[in-house]
C-alpha positions in Angstrom: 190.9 82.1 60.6 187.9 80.3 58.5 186.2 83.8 58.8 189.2 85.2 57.4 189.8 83.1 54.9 185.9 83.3 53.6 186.2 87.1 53.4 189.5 86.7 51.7 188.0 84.2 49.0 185.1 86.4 48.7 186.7 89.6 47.8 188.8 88.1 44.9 185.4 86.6 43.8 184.3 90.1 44.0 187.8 91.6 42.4 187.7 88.7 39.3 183.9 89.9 38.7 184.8 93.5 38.7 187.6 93.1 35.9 184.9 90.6 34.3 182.8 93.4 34.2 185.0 96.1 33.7 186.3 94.6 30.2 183.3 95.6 28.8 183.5 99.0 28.9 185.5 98.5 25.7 183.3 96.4 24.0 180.4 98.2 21.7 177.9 95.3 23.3 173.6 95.5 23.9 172.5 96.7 27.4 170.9 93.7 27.5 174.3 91.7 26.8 175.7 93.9 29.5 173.1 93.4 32.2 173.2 89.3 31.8 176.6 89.2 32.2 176.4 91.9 35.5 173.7 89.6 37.0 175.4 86.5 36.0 178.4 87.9 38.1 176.2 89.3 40.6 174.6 86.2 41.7 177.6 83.9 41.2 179.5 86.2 44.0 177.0 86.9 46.8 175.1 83.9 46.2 171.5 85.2 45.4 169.2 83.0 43.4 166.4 86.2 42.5 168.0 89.9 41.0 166.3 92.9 39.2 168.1 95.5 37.8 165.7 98.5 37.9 166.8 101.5 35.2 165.0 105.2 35.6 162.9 106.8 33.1 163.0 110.6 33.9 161.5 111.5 31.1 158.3 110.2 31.9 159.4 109.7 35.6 159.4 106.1 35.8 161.4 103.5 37.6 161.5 100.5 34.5 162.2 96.8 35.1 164.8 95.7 32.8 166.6 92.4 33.3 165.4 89.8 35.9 167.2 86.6 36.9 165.5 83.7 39.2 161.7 85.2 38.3 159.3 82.4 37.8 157.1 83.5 34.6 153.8 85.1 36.3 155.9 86.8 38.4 158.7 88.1 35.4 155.4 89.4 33.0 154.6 91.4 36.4 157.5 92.9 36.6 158.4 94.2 33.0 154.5 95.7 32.9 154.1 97.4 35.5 157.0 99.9 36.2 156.9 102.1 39.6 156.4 105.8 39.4 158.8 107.3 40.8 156.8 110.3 42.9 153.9 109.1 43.7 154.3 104.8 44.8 156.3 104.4 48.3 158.2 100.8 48.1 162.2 99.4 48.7 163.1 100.0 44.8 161.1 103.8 44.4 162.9 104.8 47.8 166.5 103.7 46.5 166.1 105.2 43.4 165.0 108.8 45.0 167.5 108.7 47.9 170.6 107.2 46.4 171.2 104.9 49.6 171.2 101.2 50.6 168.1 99.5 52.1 168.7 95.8 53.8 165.2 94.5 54.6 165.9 91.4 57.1 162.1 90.2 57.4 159.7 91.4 55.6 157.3 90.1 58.7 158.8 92.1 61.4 160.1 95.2 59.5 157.5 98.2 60.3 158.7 100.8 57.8 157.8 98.9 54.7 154.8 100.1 52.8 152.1 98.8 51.6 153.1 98.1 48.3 156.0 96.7 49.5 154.3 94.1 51.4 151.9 93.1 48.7 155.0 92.2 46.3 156.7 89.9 49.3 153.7 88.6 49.5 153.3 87.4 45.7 157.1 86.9 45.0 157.4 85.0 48.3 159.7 87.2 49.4 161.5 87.0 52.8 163.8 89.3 53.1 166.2 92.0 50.2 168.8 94.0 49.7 168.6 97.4 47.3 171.6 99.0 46.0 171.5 101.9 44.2 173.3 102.6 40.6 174.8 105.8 40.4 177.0 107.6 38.1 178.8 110.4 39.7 175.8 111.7 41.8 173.0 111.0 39.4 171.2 108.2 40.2 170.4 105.5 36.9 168.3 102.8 39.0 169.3 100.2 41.3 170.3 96.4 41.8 167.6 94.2 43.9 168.5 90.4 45.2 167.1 88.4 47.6 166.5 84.2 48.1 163.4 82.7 47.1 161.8 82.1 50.8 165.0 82.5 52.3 166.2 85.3 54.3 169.2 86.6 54.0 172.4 87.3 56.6 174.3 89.7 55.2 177.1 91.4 57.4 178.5 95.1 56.8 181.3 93.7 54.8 178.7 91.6 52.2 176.4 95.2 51.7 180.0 97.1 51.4 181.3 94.7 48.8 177.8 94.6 46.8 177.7 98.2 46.8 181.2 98.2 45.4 180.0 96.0 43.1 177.4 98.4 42.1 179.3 100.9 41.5 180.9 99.6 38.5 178.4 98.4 37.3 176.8 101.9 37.3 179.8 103.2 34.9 179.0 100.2 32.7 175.3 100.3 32.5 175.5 103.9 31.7 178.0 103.4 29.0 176.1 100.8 27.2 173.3 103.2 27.3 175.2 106.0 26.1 176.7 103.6 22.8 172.7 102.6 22.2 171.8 106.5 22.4 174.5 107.3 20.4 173.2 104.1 17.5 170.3 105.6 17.6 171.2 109.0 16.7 173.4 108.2 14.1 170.9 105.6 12.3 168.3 108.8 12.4 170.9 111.6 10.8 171.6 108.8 8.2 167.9 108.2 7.2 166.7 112.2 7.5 169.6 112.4 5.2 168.5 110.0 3.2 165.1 111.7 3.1 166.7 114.6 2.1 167.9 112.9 -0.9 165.0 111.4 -2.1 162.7 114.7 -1.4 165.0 116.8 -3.7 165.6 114.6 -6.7 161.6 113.0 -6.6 158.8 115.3 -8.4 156.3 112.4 -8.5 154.0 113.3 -5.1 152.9 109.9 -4.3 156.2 108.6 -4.7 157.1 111.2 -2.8 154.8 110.7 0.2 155.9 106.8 0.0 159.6 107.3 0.9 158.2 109.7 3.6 156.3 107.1 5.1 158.5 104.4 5.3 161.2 106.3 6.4 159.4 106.9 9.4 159.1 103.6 10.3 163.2 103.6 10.8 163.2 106.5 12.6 160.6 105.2 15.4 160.0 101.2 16.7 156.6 101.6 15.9 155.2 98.8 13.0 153.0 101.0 10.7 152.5 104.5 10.1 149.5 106.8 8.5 150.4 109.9 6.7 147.5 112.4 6.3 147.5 115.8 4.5 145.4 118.8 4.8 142.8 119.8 1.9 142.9 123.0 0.1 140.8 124.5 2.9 142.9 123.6 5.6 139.9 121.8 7.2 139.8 118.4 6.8 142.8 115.5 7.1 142.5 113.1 4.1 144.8 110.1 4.3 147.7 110.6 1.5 
């Protein structure tokens, strides 16, 4: 009966996170707002006192770092700086992110099929034991959830990993529609500015006025914090700085 009513309080943890959760989908909020408040739930249900949430890059076919909770400092700047790549480093998060499936490590002392990278971050994290659940959207895979205890290992039973996948899984929809709104910002702030562009180019005759408004307008277009505009010579040899 005490097991019963455990999994019983549990799964309206789980159900009173989900709608939590799930009441963002209507709100225009930051991934970064979005992924607090999914680890915030996340660890207040199962219990965990670490958590990553992992996001792909397959452009550039990386596997990005980008919320922790429970991550002393060294071990934080570690994780946002050096992102996995995907094809060619073998470890828990890379092997999620490829296959789309669940991997419970109990002890990271005893468990033979961990890799060598994944043995050298245990080591530095103090890590015992994890749990990896992918984030997926329909069948494409966005990244992945990772929680463990700081030197603790964890006992999680087939009803704990099913309810944290479930878990997951809205959170996939959510992550992805955050992303999607921030895409979507983006694209909007860069018509408005080329069109602004636009405007200026057609009603300015003066060149290095001209060139000015080019310049900055880059600089909304792109995060970067300077920019250089160079223009060929008559010859089309040399680049002199405009």
């Amino acid at each position: 009966r005490k097991r019963t009513r455990s999994d019983e309080q549990t799964k309206d943890s789980l159900l009173t996170s989900i709608h939590k959760i799930s009441t963002l989908l209507t709100r225009p909020l930051s991934l970064d707002r979005i992924l607090t408040s999914i680890v915030r739930e996340t660890c207040q249900v199962f219990g965990f006192t670490r958590m990553a949430v992992f996001l792909t890059d397959k452009n550039r076919g990386l596997l990005e770092c980008k919320y922790i909770h429970g991550f002393n400092s060294h071990d934080s700047n570690r994780a946002f700086q050096f992102p996995y790549r995907l094809t060619d480093q073998d470890c828990v998060e890379t092997r999620v992110a490829r296959l789309g499936k669940i991997i419970y490590v109990k002890d990271y002392h005893s468990d033979s099929g961990l890799s060598a990278i994944d043995l050298t971050v245990s080591r530095l994290m103090n890590r015992v034991s994890t749990i990896a659940v992918p984030l997926k959207v329909k069948r494409d895979i966005i990244g992945l959830i990772a929680a463990d205890k700081d030197a603790i290992k964890l006992k999680l039973t087939r009803k704990d990993i099913n309810a944290f996948s479930t878990f997951a899984n809205q959170a996939s929809i959510i992550i992805e529609n955050a992303r999607l709104q921030e895409q979507n910002q983006q694209k909007i702030k860069q018509l408005l500015t080329l069109q602004e562009i636009s405007h200026h180019t057609s009603s300015t005759f003066h060149l290095g006025k001209l060139l000015q408004v080019i310049t900055a307008s880059v600089l909304k277009l792109t995060p970067a914090s300077g920019a250089r505009l160079f223009l060929l010579d008559e010859e089309g040899r040399e680049l002199a700085l405009a």
